[in-house]
Each structure stands twice: as C-alpha cells, then as structure tokens.
MIGUTOR-538469 format. One record per residue: residue number from 1; residue in three letters; x, y, z of N, C-alpha, C, O in turn. Coordinates in steps of 0.1 Angstrom, whole numbers. Layout:
BEGIN
SITE   seq   type   neast   nnorth     nup   caeast   canorth    caup   ceast   cnorth     cup   oeast   onorth     oup
SITE   NUM    ALA       X        Y       Z        X         Y       Z       X        Y       Z       X        Y       Z
...
***
This chain:
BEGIN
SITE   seq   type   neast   nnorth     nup   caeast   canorth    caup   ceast   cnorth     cup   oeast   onorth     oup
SITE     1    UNK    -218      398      65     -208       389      71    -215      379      80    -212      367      84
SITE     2    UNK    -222      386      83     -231       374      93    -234      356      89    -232      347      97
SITE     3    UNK    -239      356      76     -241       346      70    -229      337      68    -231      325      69
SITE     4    UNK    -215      341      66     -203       340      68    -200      331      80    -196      320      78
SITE     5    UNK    -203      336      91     -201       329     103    -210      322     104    -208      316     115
SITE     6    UNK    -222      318      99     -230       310      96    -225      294      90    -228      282      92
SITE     7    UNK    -215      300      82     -214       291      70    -198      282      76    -196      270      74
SITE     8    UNK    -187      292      84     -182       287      90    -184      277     100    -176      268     102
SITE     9    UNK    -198      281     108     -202       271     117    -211      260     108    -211      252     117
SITE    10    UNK    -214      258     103     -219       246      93    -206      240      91    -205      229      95
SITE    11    UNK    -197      245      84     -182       234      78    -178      232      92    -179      220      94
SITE    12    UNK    -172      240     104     -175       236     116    -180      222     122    -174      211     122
SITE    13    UNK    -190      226     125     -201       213     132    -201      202     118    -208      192     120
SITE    14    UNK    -198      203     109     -200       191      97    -185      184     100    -185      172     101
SITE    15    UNK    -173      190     101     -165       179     103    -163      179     120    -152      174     123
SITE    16    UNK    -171      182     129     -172       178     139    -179      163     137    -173      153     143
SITE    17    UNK    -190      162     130     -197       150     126    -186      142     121    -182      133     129
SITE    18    UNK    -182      143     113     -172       134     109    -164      127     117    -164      114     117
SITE    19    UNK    -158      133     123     -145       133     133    -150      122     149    -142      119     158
SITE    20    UNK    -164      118     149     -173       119     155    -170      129     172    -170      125     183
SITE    21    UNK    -169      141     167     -165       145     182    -182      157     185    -182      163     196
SITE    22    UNK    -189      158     179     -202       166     181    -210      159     192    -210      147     195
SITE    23    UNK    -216      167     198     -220       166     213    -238      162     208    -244      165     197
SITE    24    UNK    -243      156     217     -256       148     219    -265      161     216    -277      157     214
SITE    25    UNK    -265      175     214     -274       184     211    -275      184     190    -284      183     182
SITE    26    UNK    -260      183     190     -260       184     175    -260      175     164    -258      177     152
SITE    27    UNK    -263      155     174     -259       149     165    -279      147     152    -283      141     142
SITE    28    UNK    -282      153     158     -299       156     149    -293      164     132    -298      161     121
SITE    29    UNK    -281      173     134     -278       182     124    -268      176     115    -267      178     103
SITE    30    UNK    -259      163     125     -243       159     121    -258      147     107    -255      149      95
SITE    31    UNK    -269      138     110     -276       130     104    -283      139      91    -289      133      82
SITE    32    UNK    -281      153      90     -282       157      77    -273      157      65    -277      157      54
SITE    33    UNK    -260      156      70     -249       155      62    -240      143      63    -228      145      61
SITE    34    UNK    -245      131      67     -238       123      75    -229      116      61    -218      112      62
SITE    35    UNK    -237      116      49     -234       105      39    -226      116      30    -225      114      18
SITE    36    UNK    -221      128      36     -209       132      25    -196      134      32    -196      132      44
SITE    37    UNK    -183      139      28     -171       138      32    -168      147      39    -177      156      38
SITE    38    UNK    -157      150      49     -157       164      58    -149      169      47    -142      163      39
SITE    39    UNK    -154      186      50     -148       198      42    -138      201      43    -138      211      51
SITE    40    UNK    -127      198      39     -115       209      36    -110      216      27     -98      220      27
SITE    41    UNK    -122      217      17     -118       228       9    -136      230       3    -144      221       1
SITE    42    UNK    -141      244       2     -151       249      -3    -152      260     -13    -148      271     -12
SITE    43    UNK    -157      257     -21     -160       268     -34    -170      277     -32    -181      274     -34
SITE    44    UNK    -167      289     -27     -175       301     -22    -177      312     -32    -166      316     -36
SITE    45    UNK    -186      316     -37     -194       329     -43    -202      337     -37    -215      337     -37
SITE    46    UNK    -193      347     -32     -198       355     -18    -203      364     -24    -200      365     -36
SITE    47    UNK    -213      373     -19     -216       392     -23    -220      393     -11    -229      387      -4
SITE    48    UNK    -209      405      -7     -211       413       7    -196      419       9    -187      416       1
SITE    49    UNK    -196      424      16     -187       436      20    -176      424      30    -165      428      31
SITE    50    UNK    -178      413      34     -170       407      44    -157      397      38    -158      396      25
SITE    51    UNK    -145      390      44     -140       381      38    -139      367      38    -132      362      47
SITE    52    UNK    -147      358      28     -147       344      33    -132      338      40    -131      329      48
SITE    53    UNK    -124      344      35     -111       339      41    -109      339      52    -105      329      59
SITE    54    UNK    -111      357      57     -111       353      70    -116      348      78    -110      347      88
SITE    55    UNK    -131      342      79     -136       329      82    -135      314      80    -138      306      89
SITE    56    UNK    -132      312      66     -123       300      62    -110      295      67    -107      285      72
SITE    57    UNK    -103      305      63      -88       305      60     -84      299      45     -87      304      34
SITE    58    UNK     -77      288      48      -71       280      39     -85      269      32     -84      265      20
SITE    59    UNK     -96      267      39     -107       260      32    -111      266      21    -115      259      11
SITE    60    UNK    -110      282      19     -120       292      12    -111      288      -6     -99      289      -9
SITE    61    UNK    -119      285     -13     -118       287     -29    -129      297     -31    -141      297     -28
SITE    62    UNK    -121      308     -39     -127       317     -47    -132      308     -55    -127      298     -59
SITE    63    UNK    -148      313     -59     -154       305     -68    -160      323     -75    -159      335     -71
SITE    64    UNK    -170      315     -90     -178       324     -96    -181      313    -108    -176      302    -110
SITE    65    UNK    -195      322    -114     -201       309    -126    -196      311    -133    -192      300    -137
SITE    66    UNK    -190      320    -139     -176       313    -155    -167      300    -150    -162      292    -159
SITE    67    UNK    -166      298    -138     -161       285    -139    -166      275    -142    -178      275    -140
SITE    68    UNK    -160      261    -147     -166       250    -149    -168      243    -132    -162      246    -121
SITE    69    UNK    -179      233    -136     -179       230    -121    -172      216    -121    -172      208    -130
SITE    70    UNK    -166      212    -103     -158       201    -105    -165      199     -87    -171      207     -80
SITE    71    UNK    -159      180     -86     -160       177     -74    -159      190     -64    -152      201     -64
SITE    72    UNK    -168      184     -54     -165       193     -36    -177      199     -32    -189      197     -36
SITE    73    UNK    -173      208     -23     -185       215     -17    -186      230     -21    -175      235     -24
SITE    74    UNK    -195      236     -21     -198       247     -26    -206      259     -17    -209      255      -6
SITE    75    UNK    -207      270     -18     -211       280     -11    -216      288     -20    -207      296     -23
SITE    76    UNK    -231      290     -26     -237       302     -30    -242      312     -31    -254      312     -32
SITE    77    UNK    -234      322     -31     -249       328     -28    -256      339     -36    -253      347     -45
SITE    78    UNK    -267      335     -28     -286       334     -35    -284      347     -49    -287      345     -61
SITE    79    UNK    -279      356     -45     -282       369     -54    -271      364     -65    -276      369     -75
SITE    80    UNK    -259      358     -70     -249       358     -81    -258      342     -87    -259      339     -98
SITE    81    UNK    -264      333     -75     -272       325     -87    -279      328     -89    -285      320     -97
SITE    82    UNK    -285      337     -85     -302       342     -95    -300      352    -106    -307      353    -116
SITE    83    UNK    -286      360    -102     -285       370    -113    -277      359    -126    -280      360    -137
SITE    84    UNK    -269      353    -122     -261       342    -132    -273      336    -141    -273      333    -153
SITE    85    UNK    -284      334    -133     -294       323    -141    -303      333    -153    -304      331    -165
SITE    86    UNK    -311      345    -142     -315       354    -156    -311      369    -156    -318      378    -159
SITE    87    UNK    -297      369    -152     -294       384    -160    -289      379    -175    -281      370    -177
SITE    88    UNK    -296      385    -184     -290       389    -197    -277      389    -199    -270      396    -192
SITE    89    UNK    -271      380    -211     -257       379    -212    -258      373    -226    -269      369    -230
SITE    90    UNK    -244      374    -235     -240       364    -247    -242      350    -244    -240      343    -234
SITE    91    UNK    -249      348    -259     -249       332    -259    -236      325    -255    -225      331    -257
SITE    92    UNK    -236      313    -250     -225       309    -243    -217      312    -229    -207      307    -226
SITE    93    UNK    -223      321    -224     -218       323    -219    -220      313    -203    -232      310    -200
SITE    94    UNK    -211      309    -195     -213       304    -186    -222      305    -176    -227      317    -177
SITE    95    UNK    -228      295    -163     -237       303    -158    -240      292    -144    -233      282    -140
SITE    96    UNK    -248      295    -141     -247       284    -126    -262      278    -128    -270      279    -119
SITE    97    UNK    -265      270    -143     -276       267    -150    -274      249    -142    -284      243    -137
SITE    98    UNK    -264      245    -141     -256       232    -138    -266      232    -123    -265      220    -118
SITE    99    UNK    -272      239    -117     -271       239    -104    -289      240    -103    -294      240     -92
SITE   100    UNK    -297      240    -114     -311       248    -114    -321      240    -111    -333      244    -109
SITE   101    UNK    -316      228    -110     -329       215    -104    -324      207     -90    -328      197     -85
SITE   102    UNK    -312      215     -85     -310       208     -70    -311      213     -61    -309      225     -61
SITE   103    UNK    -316      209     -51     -318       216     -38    -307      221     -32    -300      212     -31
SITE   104    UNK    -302      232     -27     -292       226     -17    -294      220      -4    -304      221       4
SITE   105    UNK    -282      212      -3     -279       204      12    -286      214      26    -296      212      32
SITE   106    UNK    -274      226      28     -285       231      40    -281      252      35    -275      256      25
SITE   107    UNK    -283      257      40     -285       275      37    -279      276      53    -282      271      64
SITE   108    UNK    -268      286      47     -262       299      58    -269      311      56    -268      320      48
SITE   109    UNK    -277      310      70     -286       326      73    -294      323      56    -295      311      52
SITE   110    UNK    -299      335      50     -308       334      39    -300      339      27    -306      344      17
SITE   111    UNK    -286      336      29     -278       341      18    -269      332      11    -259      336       5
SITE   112    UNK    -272      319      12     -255       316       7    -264      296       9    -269      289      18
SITE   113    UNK    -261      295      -7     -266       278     -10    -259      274      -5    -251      283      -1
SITE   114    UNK    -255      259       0     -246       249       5    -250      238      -2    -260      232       2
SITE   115    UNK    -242      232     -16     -238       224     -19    -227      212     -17    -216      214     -11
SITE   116    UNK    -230      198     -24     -220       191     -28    -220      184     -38    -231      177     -40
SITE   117    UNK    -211      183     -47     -209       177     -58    -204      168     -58    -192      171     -57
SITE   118    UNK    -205      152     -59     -196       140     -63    -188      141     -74    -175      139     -74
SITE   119    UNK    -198      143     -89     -187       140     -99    -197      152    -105    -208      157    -101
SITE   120    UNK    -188      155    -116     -195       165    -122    -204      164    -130    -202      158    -141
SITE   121    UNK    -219      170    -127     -232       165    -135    -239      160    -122    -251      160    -125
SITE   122    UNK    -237      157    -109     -240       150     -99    -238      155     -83    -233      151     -72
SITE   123    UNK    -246      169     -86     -247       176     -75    -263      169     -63    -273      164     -65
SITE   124    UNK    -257      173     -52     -265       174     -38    -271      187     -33    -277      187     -22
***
C-alpha cells in the first residue's frame, strides 16, 4: 500500500502544479510534468493487498492488459507488466506490449509505472 500513497501524492502535487498552487520546495518536481494535463482520472493496475480507491477515490479506473489502450494517465505496476509481457499465453492475446519502448514519466516507490498517453499509439 505504501506505493499507493506514493502515487496519490504524485496525482496530488501534479495538479497542485497545474492549479499553480505548489510551494517553492516542489516547483523542481511540478517542471517534470509541467507539459501534460492535471489528472482526474487514472488507469491503475495494482498487485497488492491495498485499495487504489481508497486513495484515489473517484480518479481510480480499474485498469488490466486485456484492455485496449486509450487517452490519459496510467498507473503500472512493475510485476502485471512484466508478467503481461513474458508470461506465456495464446496467440492474440492482449498484452501491455503497446507500452515496451517508453519510459515512464515518473515511478511510485519501486512498484507502479506512471504514464501518459495523448492519443493512442503515443505514449509518455
């Protein structure tokens, strides 16, 4: 869960950036994300025992790789995209392959990617 409140404080302090209300300690952090939109809605793929929701709330989209991917911001984490990429599965089957030459934007604790997507095909 830890990573959790991690990740809440990133969507946190990011539309603090926005909003411009972040204080002279954090505007070093608000200049890493400055050229994308504030979050109010995030696609999370959690593993762990805790609930994005209840650190989200209303921001939290259940996410997983059988979905297709669409505009917004994203929340991965590290173990469902590495098992998505080479656990063994049927041909066709979906996968978080869409995601395998981008960096992410910034990491909550050492668990959980932080993406953004413009259009689809056109991830950050």
């Amino acid at each position: 869960g830890q990573d959790l409140k991690r990740l809440k404080g990133f969507v946190d302090l990011h539309n603090r950036c926005k909003k411009g209300e972040a204080n002279m300690n954090e505007e070093k952090e608000c200049a890493l994300t400055e050229n994308y939109p504030p979050i109010e809605k995030i696609r999370v793929d959690y593993f762990g025992g805790s609930s994005p929701a209840y650190y989200l709330g209303d921001m939290f989209i259940p996410w997983w790789d059988q979905r297709d991917p669409e505009p917004g911001w994203y929340a991965i984490s590290s173990f469902f995209y590495q098992e998505s990429l080479y656990k063994k599965k049927p041909i066709g089957t979906k996968d978080y392959s869409w995601l395998k030459d981008v960096s992410p934007l910034r990491r909550a604790g050492n668990s959980l990617f932080i993406y953004y997507v413009d259009t689809v095909g056109n991830t950050h």
